[in-house]
N, C-alpha and C positions, 0 to 999 in steps of 0.2 A: 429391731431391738424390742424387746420386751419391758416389763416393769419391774425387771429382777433389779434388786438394792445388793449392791454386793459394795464391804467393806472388809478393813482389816480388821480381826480382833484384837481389842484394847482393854478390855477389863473380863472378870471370871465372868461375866455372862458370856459375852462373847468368844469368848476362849470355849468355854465348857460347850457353847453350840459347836463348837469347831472339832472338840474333842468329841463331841454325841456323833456326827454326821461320821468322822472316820470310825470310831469302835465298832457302829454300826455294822460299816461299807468292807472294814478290816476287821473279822472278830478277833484272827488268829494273830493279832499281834496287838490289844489293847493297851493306848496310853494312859498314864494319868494324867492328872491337872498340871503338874509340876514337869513330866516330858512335855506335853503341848508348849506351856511357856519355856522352854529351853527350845526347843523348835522355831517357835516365834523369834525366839532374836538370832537365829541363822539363816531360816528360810523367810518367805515372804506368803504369810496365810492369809486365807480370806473366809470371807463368810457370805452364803448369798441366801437372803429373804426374800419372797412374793408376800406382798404384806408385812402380816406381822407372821408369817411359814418361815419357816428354816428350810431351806431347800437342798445345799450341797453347802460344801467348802473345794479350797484348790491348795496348792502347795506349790512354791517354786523354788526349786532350790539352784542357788547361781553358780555359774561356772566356777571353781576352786582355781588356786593361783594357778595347778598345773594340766590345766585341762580348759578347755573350751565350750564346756559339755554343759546344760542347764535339764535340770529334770522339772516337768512340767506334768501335775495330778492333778485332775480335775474329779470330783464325787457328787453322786448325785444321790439321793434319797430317795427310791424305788415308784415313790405316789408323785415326785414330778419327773420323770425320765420321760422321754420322748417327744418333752415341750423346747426343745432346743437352749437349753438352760446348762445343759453341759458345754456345749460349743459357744456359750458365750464367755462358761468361766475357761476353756480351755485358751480360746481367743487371745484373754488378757492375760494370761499364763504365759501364750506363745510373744505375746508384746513383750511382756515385764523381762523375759528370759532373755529375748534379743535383744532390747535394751541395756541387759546387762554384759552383754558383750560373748553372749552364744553365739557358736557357729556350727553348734548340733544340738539338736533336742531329743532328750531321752525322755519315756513314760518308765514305770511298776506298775504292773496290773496282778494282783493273786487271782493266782489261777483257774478260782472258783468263781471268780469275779465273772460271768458270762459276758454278761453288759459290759461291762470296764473291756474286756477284749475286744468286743465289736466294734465299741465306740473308736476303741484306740485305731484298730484295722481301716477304720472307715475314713478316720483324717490322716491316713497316709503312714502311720507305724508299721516296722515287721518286726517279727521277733529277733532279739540277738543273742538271748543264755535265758535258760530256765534253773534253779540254785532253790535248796532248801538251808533257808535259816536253822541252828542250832536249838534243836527242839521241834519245830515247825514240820507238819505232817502234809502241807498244804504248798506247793511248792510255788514260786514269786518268776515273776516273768518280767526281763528286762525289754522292753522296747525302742526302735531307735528310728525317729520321721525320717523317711527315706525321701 
């Protein structure tokens, strides 16, 4: 384990690192302040620091009444990738998700996403549909841990 601090965000700071790290990671679909916190009280966000570094955030979102299915994002901010700082927000993703009573985990990775595809490839995702959002030039790739 490393000395990544990873928490929920609870107030606009934390929110707003969480909303910086995806605009980022996603350009073609920016939040504001006000989707991030509508986000937050359906999914389960996080926020991970080295220091006082903003390094990534994660998303879980839990299986719905009628599905079983738990989606699991993990984002990483391009100056720390490769220090295994994904795979430990993925980790707690994959915890919190089965915890909630998953019995599939699904990723979204955009497609331009290189990393995000690698990464997802590497712990065991394939692909299951590729779909362009309304407006969206950039098309979204569903993933499903095999």
């Amino acid at each position: 384990m490393s000395d990544l601090r990873i928490q929920q965000p609870d107030d606009d700071v934390t929110l707003r690192h969480w909303q910086y790290v995806h605009n980022v990671i996603i350009p073609a679909h920016l939040l504001s302040l006000e989707e991030v916190r509508e986000r937050a009280r359906r999914h389960h966000l996080e926020v991970a620091y080295l220091g006082d570094d903003l390094v990534g955030c994660s998303t879980v979102r839990p299986p719905s009444d009628d599905t079983q299915t738990a989606t699991v994002i993990a984002r990483v901010l391009a100056p720390h990738r490769g220090q295994g700082f994904g795979g430990e927000l993925y980790a707690r993703g994959l915890n919190r998700a089965r915890e909630s009573g998953a019995e599939t985990i699904e990723t979204v990775v955009l497609s331009s996403n290189e990393d995000g595809l690698r990464f997802a490839r590497k712990h065991g995702f394939v692909e299951i549909e590729r779909y362009l959002l309304p407006g969206d030039t950039i098309p979204w790739i569903d993933l499903r841990l095999s």
